[in-house]
LOTI-117339 format. One record per residue (C-alpha): residue in one letter; x, y, z; residue number from 1. Coordinates in steps of 0.001 Angstrom, whole numbers. Example, Ala and Ser with C-alpha at 12.3 -4.5 7.8 and 13.67 -1.06 7.14 Angstrom:
BEGIN
> code | X | Y | Z | pos
> A | 12300 | -4500 | 7800 | 1 .
> S | 13670 | -1060 | 7140 | 2 .
***
This chain:
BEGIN
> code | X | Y | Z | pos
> X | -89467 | 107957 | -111327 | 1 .
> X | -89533 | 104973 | -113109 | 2 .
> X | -86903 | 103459 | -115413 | 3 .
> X | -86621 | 100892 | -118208 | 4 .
> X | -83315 | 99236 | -118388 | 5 .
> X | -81954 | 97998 | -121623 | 6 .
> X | -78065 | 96495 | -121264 | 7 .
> X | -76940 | 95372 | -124920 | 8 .
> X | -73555 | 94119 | -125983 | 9 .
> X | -71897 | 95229 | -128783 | 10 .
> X | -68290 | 94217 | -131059 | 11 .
> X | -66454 | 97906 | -132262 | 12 .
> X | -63775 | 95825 | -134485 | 13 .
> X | -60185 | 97745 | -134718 | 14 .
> X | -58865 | 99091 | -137939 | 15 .
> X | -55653 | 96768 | -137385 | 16 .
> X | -55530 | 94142 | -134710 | 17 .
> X | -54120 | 95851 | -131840 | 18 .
> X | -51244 | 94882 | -129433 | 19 .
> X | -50166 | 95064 | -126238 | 20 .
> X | -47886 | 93358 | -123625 | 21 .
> X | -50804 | 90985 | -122406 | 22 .
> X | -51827 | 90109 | -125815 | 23 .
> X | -53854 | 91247 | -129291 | 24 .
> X | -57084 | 92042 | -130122 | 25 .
> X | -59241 | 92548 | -133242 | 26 .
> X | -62424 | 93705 | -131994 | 27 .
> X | -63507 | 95307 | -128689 | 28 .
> X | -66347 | 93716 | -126928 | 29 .
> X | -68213 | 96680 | -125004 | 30 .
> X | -71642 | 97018 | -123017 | 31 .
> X | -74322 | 99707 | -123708 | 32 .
> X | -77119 | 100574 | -120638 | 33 .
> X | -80069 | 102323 | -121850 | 34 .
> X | -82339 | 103688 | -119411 | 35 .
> X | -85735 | 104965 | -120444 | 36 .
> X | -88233 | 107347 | -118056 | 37 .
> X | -91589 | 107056 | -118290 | 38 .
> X | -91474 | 110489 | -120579 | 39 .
> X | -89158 | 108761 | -123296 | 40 .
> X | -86057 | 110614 | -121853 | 41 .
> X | -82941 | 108374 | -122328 | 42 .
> X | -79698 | 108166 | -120946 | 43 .
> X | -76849 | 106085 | -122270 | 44 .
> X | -73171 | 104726 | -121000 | 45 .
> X | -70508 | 102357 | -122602 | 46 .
> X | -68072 | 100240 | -120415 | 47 .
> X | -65264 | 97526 | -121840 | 48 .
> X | -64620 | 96436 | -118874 | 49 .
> X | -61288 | 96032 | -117182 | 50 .
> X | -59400 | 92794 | -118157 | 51 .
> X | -56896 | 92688 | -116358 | 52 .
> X | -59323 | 92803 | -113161 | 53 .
> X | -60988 | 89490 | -114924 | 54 .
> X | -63828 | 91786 | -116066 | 55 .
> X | -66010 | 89912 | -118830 | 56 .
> X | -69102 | 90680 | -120806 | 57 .
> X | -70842 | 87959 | -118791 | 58 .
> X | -69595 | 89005 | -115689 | 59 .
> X | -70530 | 92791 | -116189 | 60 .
> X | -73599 | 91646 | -117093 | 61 .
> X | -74586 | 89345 | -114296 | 62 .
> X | -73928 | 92878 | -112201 | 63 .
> X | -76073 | 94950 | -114262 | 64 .
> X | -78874 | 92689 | -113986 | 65 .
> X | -78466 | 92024 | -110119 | 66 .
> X | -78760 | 95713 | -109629 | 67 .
> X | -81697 | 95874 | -112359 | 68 .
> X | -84544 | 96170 | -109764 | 69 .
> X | -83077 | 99124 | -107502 | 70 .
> X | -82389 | 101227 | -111178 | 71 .
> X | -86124 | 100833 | -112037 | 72 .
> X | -86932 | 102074 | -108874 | 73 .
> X | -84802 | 105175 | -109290 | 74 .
> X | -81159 | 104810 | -108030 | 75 .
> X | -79260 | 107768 | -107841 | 76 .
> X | -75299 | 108563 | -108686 | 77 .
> X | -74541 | 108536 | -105535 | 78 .
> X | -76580 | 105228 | -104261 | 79 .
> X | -75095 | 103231 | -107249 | 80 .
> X | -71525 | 103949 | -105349 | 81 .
> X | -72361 | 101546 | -102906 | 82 .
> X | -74877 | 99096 | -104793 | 83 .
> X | -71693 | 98248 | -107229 | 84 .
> X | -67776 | 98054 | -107118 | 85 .
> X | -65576 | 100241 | -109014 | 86 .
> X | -65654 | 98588 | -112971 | 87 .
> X | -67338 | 98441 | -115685 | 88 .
> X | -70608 | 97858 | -114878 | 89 .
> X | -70877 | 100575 | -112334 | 90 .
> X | -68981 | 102840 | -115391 | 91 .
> X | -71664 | 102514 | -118078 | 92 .
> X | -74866 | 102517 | -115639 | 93 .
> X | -73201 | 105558 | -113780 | 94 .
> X | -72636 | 107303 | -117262 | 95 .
> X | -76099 | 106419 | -118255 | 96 .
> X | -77624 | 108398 | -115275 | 97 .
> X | -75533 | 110934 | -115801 | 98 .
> X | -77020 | 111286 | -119588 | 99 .
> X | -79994 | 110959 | -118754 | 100 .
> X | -80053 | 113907 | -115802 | 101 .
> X | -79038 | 115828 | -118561 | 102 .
> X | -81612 | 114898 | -120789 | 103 .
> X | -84400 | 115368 | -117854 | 104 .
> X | -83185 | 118647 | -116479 | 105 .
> X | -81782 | 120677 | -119361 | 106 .
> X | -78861 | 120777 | -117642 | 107 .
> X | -75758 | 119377 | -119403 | 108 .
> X | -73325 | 117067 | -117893 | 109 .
> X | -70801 | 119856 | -118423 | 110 .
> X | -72874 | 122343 | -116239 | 111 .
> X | -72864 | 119702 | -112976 | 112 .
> X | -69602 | 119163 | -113440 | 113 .
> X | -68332 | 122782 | -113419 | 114 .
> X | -66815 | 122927 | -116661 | 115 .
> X | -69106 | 125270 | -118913 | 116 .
> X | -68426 | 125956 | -121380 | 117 .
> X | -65930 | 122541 | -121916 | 118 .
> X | -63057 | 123174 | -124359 | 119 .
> X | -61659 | 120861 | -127240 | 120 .
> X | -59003 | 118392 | -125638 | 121 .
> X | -55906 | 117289 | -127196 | 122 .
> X | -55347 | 113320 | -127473 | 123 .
> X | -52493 | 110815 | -127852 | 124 .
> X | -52592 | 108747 | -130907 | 125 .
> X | -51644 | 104880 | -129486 | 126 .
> X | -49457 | 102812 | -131986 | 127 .
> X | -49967 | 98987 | -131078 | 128 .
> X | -46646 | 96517 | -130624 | 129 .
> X | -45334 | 95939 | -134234 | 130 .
> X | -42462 | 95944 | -136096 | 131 .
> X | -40628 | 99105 | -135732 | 132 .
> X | -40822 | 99405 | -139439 | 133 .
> X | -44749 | 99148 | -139361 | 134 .
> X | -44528 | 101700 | -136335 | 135 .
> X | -42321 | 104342 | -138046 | 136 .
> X | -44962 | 103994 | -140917 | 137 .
> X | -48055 | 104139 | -138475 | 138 .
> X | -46177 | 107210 | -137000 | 139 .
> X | -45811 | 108941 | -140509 | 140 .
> X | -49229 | 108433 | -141621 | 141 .
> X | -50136 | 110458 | -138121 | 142 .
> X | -47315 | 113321 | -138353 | 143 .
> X | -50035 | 116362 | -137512 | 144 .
> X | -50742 | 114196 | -133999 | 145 .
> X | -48585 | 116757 | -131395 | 146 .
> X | -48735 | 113208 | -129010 | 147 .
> X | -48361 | 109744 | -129694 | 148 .
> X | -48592 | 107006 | -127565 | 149 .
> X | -46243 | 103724 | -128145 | 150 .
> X | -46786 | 100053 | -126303 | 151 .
> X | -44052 | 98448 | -125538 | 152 .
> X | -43183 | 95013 | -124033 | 153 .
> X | -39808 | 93725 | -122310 | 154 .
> X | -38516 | 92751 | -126047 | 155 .
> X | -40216 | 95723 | -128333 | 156 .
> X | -39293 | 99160 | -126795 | 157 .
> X | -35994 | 101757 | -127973 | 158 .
> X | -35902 | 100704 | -131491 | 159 .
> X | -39582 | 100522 | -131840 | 160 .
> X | -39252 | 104733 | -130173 | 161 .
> X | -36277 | 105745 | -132256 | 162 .
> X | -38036 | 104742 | -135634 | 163 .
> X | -41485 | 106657 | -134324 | 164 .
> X | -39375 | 109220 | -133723 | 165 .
> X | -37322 | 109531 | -136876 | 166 .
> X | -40711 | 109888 | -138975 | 167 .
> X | -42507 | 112099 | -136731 | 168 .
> X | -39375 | 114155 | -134567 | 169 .
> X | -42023 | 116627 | -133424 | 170 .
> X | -44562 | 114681 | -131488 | 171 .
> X | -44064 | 114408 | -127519 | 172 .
> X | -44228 | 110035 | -126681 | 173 .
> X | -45950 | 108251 | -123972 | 174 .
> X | -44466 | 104816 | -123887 | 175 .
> X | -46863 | 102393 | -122025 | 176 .
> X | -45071 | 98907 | -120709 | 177 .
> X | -48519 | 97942 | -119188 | 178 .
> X | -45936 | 96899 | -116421 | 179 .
> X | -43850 | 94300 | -119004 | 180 .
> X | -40374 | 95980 | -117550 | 181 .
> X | -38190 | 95125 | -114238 | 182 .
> X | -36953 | 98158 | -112730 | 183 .
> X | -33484 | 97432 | -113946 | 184 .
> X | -34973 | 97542 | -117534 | 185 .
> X | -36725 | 100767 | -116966 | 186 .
> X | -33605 | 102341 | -115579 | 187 .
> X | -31477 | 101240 | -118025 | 188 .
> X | -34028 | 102590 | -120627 | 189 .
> X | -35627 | 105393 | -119530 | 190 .
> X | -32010 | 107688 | -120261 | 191 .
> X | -31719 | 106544 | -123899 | 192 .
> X | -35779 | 107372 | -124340 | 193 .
> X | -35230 | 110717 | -123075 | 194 .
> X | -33760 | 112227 | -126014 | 195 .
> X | -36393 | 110395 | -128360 | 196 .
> X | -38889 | 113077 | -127518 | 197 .
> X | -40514 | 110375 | -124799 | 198 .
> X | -42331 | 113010 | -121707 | 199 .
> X | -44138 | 110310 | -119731 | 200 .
> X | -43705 | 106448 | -119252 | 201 .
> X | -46868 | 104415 | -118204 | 202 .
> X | -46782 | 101731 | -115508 | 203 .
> X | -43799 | 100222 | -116347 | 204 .
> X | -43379 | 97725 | -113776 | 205 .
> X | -46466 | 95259 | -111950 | 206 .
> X | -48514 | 96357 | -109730 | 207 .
> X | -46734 | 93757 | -107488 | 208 .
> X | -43406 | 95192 | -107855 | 209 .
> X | -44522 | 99156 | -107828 | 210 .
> X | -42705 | 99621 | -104263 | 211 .
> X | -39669 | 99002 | -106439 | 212 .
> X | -39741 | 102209 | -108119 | 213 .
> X | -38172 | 104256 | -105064 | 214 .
> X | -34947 | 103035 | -106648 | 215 .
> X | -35602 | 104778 | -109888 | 216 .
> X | -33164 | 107059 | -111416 | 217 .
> X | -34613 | 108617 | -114642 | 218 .
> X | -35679 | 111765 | -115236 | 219 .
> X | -38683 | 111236 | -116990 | 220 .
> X | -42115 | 111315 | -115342 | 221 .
> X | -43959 | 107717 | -114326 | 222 .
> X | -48018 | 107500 | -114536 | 223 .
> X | -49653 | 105077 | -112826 | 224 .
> X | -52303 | 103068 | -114691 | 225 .
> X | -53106 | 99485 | -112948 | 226 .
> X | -51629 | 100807 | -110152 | 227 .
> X | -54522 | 103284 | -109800 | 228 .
> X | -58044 | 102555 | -110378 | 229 .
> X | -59939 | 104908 | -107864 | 230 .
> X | -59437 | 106812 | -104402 | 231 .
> X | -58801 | 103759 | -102450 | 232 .
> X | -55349 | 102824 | -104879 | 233 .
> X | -54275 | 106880 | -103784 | 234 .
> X | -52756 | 106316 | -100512 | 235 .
> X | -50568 | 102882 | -101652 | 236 .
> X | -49056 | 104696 | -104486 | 237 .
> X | -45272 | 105059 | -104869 | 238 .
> X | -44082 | 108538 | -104859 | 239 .
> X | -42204 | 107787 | -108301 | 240 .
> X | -45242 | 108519 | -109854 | 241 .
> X | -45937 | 111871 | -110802 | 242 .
> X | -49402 | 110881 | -112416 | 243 .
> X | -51938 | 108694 | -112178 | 244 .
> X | -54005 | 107794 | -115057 | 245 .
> X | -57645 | 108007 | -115069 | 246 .
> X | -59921 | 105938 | -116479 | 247 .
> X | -63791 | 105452 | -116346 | 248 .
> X | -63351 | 101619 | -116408 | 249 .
> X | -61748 | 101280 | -113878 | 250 .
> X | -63054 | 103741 | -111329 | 251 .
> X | -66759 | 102764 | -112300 | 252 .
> X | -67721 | 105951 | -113922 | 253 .
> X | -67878 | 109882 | -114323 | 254 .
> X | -68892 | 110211 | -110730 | 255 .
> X | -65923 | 108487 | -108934 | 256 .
> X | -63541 | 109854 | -111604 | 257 .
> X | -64082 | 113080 | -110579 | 258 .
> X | -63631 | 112629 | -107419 | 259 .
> X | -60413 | 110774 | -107757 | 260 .
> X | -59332 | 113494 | -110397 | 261 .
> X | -59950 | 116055 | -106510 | 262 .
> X | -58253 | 113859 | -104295 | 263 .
> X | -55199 | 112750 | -106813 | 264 .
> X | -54358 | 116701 | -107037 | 265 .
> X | -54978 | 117142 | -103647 | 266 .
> X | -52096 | 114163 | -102925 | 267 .
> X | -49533 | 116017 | -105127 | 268 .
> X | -50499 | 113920 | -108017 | 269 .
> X | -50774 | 115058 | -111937 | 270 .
> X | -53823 | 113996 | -114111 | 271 .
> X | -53754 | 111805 | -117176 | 272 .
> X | -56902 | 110346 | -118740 | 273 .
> X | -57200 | 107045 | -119931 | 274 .
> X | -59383 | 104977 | -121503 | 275 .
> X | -60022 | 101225 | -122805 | 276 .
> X | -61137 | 102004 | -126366 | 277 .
> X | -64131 | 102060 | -127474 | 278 .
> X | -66728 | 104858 | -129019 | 279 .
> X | -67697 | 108312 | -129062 | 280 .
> X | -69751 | 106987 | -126589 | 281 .
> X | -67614 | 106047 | -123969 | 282 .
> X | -64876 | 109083 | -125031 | 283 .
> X | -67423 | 111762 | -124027 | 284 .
> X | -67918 | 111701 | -120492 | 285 .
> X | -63897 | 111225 | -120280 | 286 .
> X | -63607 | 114158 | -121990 | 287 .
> X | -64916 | 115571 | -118749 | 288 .
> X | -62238 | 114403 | -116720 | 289 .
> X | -59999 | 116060 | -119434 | 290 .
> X | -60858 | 119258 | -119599 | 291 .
> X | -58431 | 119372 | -116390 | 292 .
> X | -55733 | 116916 | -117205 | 293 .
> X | -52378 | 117493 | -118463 | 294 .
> X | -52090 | 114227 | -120737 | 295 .
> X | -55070 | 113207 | -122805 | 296 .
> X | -55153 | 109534 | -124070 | 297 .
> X | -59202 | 109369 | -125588 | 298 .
> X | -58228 | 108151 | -129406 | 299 .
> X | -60506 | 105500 | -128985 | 300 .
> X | -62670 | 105780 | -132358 | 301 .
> X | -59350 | 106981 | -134136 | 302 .
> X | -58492 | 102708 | -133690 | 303 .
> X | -61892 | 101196 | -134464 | 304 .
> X | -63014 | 100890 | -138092 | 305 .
> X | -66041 | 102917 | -137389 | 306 .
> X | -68200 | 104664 | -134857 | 307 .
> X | -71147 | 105932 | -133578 | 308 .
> X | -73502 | 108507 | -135256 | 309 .
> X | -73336 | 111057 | -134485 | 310 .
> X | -70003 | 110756 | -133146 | 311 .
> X | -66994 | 112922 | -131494 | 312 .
> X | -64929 | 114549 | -134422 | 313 .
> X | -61671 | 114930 | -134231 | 314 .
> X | -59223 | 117015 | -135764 | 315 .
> X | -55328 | 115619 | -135915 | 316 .
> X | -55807 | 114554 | -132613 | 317 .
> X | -57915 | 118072 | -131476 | 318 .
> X | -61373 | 116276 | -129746 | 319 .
> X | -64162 | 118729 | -130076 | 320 .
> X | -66958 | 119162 | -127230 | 321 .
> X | -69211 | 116264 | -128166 | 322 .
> X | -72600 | 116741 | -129878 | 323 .
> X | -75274 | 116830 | -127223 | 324 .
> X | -77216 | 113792 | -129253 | 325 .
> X | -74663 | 111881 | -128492 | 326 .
> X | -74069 | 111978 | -124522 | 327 .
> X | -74545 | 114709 | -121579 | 328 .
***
């Protein structure tokens, strides 16, 4: 089988910029691989990319276009593994097979992946770094969401969680550092967060300093985020963490996700799913990975100004099963 292979960049700008420790965005640059049989069957993933990792839209695409000539041959899943590294690229050309194996076979991404019939998933709304006035506002607007998610940075943290949690005192937090704290900060925090309705803290320390956390003395459960991007990041990670958080990025797609989703249970580890924003697009075949994970964090379209059509619809927070136009 022959392929076609389109790779197209796109700019999904956010409804507000949107903050983190590392800095503020007000668009998300993402990459779209289309990949066309010789019977007009197409298969599509989306990638951002992981940052942090020095991923760029140039340097995802200078992958994607080394690999170009084994795709048109007719890579599989499980060749791509090895033709690319865990990232991006690999993520939205992995996806795309996937798609399109559905759209060749009949049989739907749920189906390989043992999940049929999938379920609607329930997701985290994320509040960017702002005032704690604009945050208690954000959080009112969004008082049906049963989860929010809060970023936080070494200055911005407890006030910004008290006020969230004044105007919506029934949603469960996620407070995500993206590893701004010391482990004296988190320990100092973590008991004055507990009675704010806070159930899970995100990689609050840096990767560097993650052997730290055997010295820490809260009670509420750690995820690991850029601690963890695929298998190999399973055996280095400290025990403090109860979860690790999944996301397509950054294991290089649906296939590897799964897997690490296997082996992270298998370790003693509980799942969270992640993502890096982005569209319906790139929120569907995470939703696979969700349909077994305890935390859910796929809000993507709820931060962009608009999305894909047809696109995942979501109900205060409630993700229903994707529309099969769309992906798998």
């Amino acid at each position: 089988m022959s392929l076609a292979v389109g790779i197209e960049s796109e700019r999904w700008p956010y409804r507000v910029p949107f903050r983190i420790s590392r800095g503020v965005e007000e668009a998300l640059d993402v990459i779209v691989v289309k990949l066309e049989d010789d019977r007009g069957h197409i298969g599509r993933g989306e990638a951002a990319g992981v940052d942090y990792a020095g991923e760029t839209m140039a340097s995802m695409r200078g992958q994607l276009a080394a690999v170009a000539p084994a795709v048109r041959a007719g890579v599989s899943r499980e060749e791509l593994q090895k033709l690319l590294p865990p990232g991006g690229a690999r993520n939205a050309l992995d996806c795309a097979l996937w798609d399109l194996e559905a759209k060749v076979t009949g049989v739907s991404v749920w189906s390989r992946a043992g999940c049929d019939p999938p379920h609607p998933v329930t997701t985290c709304l994320t509040l960017g770094i702002d005032t704690p006035e604009a945050m208690a506002q954000a959080a009112a607007a969004a008082r049906a969401m049963s989860v929010l998610k809060i970023k936080a940075n070494a200055r911005q943290h407890l006030e910004a969680v008290r006020r969230v949690h004044e105007a919506s005192p029934d949603a469960a937090i996620i407070v995500d550092p993206n590893q701004a704290w010391s482990l004296a900060q988190l320990n100092e925090l973590a008991p004055q967060l507990a009675p704010l309705g806070v159930v899970l803290i995100e990689q609050p320390v840096p990767v560097s300093a993650a052997a730290e956390l055997a010295g820490y003395r809260g009670s509420i459960p750690l995820a690991a985020d850029e601690s963890c991007a695929d298998r190999g990041s399973l055996g280095s990670l400290s025990r403090a963490f109860s979860y690790v958080n999944i996301k397509l990025d950054k294991a290089g797609g649906l296939t590897e996700a799964l897997a690490l989703s296997s082996a992270a249970r298998a370790a003693g580890f509980r799942i969270m799913v992640g993502c890096m924003a982005g569209t319906s697009l790139a929120m569907a075949p995470g939703m696979v990975v969700a349909q077994s994970a305890e935390f859910v964090d796929l809000d993507g379209p709820l931060l962009h100004s608009r999305d894909r059509t047809p696109g995942i619809e979501y109900r205060n927070g409630l993700m229903q099963v994707p529309p099969r136009a769309l992906w798998g």
